[in-house]
C-alpha positions as CSV (number, residue, x, y, z in Angstrom):
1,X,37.5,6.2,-2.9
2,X,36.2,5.4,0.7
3,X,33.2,3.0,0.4
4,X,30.0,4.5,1.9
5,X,28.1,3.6,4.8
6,X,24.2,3.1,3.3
7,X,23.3,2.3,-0.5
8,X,20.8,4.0,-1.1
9,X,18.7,2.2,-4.2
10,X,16.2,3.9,-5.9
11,X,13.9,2.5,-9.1
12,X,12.2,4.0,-11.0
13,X,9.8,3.5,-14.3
14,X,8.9,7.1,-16.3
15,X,9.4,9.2,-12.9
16,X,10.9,12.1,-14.7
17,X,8.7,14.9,-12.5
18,X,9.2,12.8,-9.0
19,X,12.7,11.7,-9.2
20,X,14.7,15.0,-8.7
21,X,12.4,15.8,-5.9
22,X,13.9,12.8,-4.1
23,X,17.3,13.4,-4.9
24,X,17.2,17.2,-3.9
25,X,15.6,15.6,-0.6
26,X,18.9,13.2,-0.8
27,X,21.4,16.3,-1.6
28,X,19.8,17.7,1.6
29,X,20.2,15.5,4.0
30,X,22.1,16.0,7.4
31,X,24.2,12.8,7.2
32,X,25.3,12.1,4.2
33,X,27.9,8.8,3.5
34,X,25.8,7.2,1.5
35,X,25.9,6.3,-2.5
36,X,22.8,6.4,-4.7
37,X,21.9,3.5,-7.0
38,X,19.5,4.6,-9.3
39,X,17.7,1.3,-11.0
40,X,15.7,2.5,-14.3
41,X,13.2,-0.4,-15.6
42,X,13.1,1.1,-19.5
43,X,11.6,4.2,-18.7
44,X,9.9,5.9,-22.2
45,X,10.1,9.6,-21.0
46,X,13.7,11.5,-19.6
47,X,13.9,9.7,-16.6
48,X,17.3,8.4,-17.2
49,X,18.6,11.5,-18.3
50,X,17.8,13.6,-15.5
51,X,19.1,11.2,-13.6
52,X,22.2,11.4,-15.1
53,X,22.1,15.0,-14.8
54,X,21.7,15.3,-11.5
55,X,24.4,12.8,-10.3
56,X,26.9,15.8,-9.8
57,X,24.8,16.4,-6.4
58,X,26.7,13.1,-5.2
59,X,29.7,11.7,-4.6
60,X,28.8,8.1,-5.3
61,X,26.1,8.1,-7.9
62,X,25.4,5.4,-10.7
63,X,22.7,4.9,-13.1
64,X,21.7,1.2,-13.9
65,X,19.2,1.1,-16.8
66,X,17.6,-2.5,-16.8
67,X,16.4,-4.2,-19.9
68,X,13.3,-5.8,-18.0
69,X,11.0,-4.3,-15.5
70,X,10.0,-5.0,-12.3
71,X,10.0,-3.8,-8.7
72,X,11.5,-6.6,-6.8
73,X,14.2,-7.2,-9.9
74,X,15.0,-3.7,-10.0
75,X,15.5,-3.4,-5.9
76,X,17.6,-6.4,-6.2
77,X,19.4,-5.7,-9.4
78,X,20.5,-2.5,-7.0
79,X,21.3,-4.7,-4.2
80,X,23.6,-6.9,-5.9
81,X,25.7,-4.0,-7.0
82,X,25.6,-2.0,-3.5
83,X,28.8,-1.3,-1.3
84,X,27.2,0.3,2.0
85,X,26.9,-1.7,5.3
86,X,23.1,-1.0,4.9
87,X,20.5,-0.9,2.5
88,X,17.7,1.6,2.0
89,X,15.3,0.8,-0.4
90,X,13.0,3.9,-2.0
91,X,10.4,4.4,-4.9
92,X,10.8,7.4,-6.6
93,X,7.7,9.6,-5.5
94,X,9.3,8.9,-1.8
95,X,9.5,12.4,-0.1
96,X,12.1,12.9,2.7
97,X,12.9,15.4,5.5
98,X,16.3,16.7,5.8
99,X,17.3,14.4,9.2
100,X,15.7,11.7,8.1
101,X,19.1,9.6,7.4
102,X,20.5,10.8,10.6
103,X,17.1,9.8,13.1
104,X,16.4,6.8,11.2
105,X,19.9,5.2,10.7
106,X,20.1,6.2,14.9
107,X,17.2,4.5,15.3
108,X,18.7,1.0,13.9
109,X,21.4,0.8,16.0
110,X,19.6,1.3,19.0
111,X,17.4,-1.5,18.1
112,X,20.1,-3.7,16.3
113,X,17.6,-4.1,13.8
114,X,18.7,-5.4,10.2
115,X,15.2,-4.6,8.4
116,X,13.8,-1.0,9.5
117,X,10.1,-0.5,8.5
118,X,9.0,3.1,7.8
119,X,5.5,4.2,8.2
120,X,3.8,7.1,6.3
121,X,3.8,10.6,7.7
122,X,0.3,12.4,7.3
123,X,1.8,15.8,7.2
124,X,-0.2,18.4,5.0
125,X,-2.3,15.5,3.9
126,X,-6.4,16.2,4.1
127,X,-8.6,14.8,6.6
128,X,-9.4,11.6,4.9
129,X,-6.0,10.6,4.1
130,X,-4.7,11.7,7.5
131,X,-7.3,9.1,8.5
132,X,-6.4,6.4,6.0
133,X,-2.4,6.6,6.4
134,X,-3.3,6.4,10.4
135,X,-5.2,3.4,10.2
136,X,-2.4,1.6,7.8
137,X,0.2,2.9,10.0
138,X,-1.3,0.9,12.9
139,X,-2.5,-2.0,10.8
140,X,2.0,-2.2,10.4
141,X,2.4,-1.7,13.9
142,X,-0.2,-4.2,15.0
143,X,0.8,-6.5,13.0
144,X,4.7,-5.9,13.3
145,X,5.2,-8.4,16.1
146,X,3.8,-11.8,14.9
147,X,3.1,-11.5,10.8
148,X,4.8,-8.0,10.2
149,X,4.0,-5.8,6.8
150,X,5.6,-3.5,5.1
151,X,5.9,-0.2,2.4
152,X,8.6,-1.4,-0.1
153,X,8.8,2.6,-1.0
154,X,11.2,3.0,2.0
155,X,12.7,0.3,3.8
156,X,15.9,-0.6,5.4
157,X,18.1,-3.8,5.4
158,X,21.3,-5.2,5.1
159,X,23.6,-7.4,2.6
160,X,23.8,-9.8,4.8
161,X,19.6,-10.5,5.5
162,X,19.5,-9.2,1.9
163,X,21.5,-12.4,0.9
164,X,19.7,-14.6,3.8
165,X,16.7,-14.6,2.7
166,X,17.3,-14.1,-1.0
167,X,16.5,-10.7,-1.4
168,X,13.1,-9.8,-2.9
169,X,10.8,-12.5,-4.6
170,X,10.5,-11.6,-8.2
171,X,7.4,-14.0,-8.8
172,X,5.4,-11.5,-6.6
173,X,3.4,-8.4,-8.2
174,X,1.7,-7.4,-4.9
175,X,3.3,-7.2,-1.4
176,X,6.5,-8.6,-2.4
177,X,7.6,-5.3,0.5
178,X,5.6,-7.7,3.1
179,X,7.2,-10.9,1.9
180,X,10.4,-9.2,2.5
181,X,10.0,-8.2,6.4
182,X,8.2,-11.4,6.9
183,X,11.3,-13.7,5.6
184,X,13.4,-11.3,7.6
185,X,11.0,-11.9,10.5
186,X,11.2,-15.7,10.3
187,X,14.9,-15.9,10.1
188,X,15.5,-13.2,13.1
189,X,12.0,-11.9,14.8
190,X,14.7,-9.5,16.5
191,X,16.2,-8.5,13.2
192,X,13.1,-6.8,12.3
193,X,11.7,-2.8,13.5
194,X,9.1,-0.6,13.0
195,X,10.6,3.0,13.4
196,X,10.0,6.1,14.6
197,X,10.6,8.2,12.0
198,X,8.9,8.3,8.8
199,X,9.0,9.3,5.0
200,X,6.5,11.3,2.7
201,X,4.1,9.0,1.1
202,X,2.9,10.4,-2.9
203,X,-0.9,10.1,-2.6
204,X,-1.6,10.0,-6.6
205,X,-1.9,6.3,-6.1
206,X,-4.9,6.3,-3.7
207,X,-5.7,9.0,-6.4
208,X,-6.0,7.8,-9.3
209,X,-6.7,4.1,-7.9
210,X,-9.4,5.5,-5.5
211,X,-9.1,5.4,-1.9
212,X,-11.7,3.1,-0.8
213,X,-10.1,0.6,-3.8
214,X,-6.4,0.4,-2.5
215,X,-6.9,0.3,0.6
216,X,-9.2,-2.8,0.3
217,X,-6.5,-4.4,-2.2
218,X,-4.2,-4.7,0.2
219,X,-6.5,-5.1,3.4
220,X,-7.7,-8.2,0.8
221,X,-3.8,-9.1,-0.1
222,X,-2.9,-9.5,3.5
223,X,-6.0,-11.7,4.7
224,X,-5.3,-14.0,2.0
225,X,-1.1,-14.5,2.5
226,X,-1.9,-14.7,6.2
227,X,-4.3,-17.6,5.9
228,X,-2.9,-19.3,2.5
229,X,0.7,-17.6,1.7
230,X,2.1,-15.8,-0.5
231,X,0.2,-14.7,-3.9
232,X,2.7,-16.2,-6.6
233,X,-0.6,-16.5,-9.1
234,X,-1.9,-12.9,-9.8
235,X,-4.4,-14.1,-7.4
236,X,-4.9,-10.3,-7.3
237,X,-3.7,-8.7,-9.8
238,X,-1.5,-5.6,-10.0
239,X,0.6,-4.2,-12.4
240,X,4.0,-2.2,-11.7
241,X,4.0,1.4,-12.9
242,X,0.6,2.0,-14.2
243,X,0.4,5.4,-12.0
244,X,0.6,8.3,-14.4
């Protein structure tokens, strides 16, 4: 068995509906040596076992159900077990277009860029969230060069920075994504891109969260690690997988 070229992790908590979406998005793409690591944090509905129904689309497909939940154990509980030169990290209500392996994966090499940061495409979205996925965009390109951010629902790395800078920090419950570029950023500011291409980004958490709400939480989130570090105290609270 030849070992693939990206390791694709994907984790997921009660995403019965989204996840097949993804992986038919996966099935489709242009390029396609890559394995998929699906990491399930004790879903309660058929998650799992669509998952395992659907791992026929691939060649390398395996399911990891985890007996604890979390979003930075569950990307690196994927990690640890990954084969690929690079890593691509994705939630499950992550929506991509058929070339976006092929542009994106392009995209790192011409940059020699171990961490690739995706931005949200507005695409079909109404006016307001056209406006509000705009302004985040740029708040990640802004920022990108001197205390850089990022969406933890798609995101490139490697092993290697993987390993360097110890993966993802499971003491975090809110930007543990930014943490992650801005480790990567310390160690190698070179190491670290904001691409061109981007993914499909599931509004049902501005949704159900409000607009107005989220965006503020994280506008809030980022003020605070820039001026006193990293929120390791619930200092604003957030709780993984409470979107219905």
């Amino acid at each position: 068995m030849t070992t693939p070229h990206l390791s694709i992790v994907i984790i997921t908590l009660n995403e019965e509906k989204r996840l097949p979406l993804l992986l038919s998005d996966l099935a489709a793409q242009t390029w396609t040596d890559f394995e998929v690591i699906h990491v399930d944090s004790k879903s309660t509905d058929r998650t799992v076992d669509v998952s395992h129904g659907l791992a026929h689309s691939f060649e390398h497909y395996r399911v990891i159900e985890m007996q604890n939940r979390g979003v930075s154990l569950g990307r690196n509980t994927g990690a640890a077990v990954a084969q690929g030169k690079r890593l691509l990290f994705l939630d499950a209500d992550t929506r991509l277009g058929s070339d976006f392996l092929r542009t994106a994966l392009g995209e790192l090499e011409d940059e020699q860029a171990a961490v690739g940061i995706v931005t949200m495409s507005t695409d079909g979205l109404a006016i307001l969230y056209k406006l509000g996925f705009n302004l985040f965009n740029a708040g990640i390109r802004l920022t990108s060069v001197f205390f850089p951010t990022a969406i933890g629902a798609c995101l490139f790395s490697t092993p290697q920075m993987h390993a360097a800078i110890e993966g993802f920090d499971e003491s975090l419950s809110l930007c543990e994504d930014c943490n992650y570029a801005l480790k990567a950023h310390r160690r190698d500011r070179r190491a670290v891109s904001v691409l061109r291409q981007q993914f499909h980004f599931d509004p049902r958490r501005l949704e159900q969260d409000g607009f107005a709400t989220t965006g503020l939480t994280y506008l809030r989130a980022n003020i605070r690690r820039f001026f006193s570090g990293e929120l390791h105290n619930q200092e604003i609270p957030y709780e993984f997988g409470h979107y219905k």
